[in-house]
C-alpha positions as CSV (number, residue, x, y, z in Angstrom):
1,X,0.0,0.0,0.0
2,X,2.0,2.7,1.1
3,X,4.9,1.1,-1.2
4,X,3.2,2.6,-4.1
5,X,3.1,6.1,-2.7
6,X,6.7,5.8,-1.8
7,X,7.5,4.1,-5.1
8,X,6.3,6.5,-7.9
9,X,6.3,9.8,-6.0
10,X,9.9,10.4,-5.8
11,X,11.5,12.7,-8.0
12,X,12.2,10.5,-11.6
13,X,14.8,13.5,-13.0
14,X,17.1,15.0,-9.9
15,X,19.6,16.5,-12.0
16,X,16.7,18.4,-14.4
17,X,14.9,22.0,-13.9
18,X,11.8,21.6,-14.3
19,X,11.8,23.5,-17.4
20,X,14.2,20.8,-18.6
21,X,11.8,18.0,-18.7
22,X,9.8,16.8,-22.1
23,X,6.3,18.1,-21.6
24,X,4.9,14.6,-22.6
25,X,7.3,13.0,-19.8
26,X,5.4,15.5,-17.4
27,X,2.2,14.3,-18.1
28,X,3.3,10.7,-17.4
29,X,5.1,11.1,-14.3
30,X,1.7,12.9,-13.3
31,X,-0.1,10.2,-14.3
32,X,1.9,7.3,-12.7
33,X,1.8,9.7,-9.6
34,X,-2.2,9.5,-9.7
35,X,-2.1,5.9,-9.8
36,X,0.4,5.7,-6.6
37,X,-1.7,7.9,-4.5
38,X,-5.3,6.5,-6.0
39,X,-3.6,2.3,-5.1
40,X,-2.0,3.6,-2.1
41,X,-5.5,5.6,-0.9
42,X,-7.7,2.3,-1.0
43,X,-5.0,0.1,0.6
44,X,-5.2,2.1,3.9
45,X,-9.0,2.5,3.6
46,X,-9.2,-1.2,3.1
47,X,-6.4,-1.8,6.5
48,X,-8.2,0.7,8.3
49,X,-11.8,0.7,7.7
50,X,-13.0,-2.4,5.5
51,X,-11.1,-5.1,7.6
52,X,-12.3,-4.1,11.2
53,X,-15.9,-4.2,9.7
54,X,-15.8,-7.5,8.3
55,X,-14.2,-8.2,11.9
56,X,-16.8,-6.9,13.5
57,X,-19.6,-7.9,11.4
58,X,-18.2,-11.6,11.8
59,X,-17.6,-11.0,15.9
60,X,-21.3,-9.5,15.8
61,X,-22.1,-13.3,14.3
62,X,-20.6,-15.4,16.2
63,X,-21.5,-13.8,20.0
64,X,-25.1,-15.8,20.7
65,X,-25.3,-16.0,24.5
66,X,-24.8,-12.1,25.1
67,X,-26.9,-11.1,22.3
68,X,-26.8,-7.4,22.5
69,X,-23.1,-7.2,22.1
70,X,-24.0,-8.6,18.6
71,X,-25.8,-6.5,17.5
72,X,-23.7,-3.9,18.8
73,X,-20.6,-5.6,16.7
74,X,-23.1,-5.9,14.2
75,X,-24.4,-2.4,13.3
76,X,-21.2,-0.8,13.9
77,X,-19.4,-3.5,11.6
78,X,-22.1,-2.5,9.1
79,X,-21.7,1.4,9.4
80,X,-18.1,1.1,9.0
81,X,-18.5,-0.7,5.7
82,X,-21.0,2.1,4.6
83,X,-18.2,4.8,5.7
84,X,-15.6,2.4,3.3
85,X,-17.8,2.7,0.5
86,X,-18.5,6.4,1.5
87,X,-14.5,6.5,1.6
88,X,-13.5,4.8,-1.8
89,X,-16.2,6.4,-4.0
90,X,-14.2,10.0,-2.4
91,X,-10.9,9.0,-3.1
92,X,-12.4,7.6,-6.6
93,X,-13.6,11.0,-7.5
94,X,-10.5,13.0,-6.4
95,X,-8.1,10.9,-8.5
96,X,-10.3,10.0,-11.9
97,X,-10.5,14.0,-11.8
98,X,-6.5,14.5,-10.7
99,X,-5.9,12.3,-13.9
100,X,-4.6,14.8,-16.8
101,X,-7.1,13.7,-19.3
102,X,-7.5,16.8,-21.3
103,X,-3.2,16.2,-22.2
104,X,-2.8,17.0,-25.7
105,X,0.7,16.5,-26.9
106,X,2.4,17.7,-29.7
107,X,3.5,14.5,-30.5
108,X,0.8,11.8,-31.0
109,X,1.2,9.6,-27.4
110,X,-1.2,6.7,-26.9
111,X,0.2,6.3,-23.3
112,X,-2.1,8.5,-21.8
113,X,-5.6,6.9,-23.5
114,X,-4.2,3.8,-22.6
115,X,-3.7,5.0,-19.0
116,X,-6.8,6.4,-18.7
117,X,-8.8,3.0,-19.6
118,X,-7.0,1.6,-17.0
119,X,-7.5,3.9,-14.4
120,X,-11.4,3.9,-15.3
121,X,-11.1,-0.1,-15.4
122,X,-9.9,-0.3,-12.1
123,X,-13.1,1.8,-10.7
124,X,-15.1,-0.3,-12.1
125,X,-13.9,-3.5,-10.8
126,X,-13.7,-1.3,-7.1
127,X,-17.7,-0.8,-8.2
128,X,-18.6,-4.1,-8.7
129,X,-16.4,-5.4,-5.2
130,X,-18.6,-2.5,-3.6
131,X,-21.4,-3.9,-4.5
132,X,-20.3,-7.5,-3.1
133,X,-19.0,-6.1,-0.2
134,X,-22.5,-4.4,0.5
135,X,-24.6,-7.8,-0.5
136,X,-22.5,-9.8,2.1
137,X,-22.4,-6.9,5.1
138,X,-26.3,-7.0,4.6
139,X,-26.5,-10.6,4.9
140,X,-24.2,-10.0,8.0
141,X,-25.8,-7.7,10.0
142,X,-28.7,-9.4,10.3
143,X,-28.9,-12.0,13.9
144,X,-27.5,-15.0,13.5
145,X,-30.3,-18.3,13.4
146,X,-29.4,-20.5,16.1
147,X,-29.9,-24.1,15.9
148,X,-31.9,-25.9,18.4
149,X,-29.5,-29.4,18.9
150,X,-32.3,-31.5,20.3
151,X,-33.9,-31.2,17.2
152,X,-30.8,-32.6,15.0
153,X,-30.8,-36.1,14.0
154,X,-28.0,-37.7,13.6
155,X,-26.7,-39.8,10.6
């Protein structure tokens, strides 16, 4: 996570003035830096907010003699997924419009239609993991069924 933010942000030409550098080798290094910063963004969402509420939402399942510290783990679990979703759609919007789409280079450069496919690829597979992320929370945060064991037959 914070590899890629540590990775692509560094300075690529040291010895160069700024004035120095191809203007189409700007626009790349400005795009790589997006992606650092947009990968690096929903890895520490994910660390921070999406695992502690599958934690909790599994912690909220598995307490059945103290039910009301389940539902506790529960709904918070489930709020905190709703605040990930809140958080990646955010940190979506702030780098698909950080991305220098409207580049137009004097030399004809496919790298940065190519780039922007990829960035707008990637949001939609963060869409659809949303979307499964939401369907299995909600299953979640309802109360577990218990299972009467008189009831069970055996074999």
């Amino acid at each position: 996570m914070p590899c890629c933010c540590c990775g692509v942000l560094g300075d690529p030409f040291p010895n160069m003035s700024y004035d120095e550098i191809p203007e189409d080798l700007v626009m790349k290094i400005a795009a790589e830096d997006v992606y650092a910063m947009f990968f690096g963004a929903i890895g520490v969402a994910c660390v921070v907010v999406f695992f502690p509420a599958v934690m909790l939402l599994q912690a909220g399942q598995k307490q059945r003699k103290n039910l009301g510290v389940g539902i506790d783990c529960r709904s918070f679990g489930f709020g905190l997924m709703i605040l990930w979703v809140g958080i990646i759609c955010i940190i979506s919007a702030v780098s698909w419009n950080s991305f220098p789409h409207d580049f137009e280079p004097t030399i004809e450069v496919d790298w940065i239609f190519l780039h922007s496919k990829l960035l707008k690829n990637t949001m939609y597979v963060l869409a659809a993991e949303i979307v499964l992320a939401l369907c299995c929370a909600s299953i979640l945060v309802r109360a577990p069924k218990v299972l009467d064991t008189d009831t069970i037959v055996s074999g």
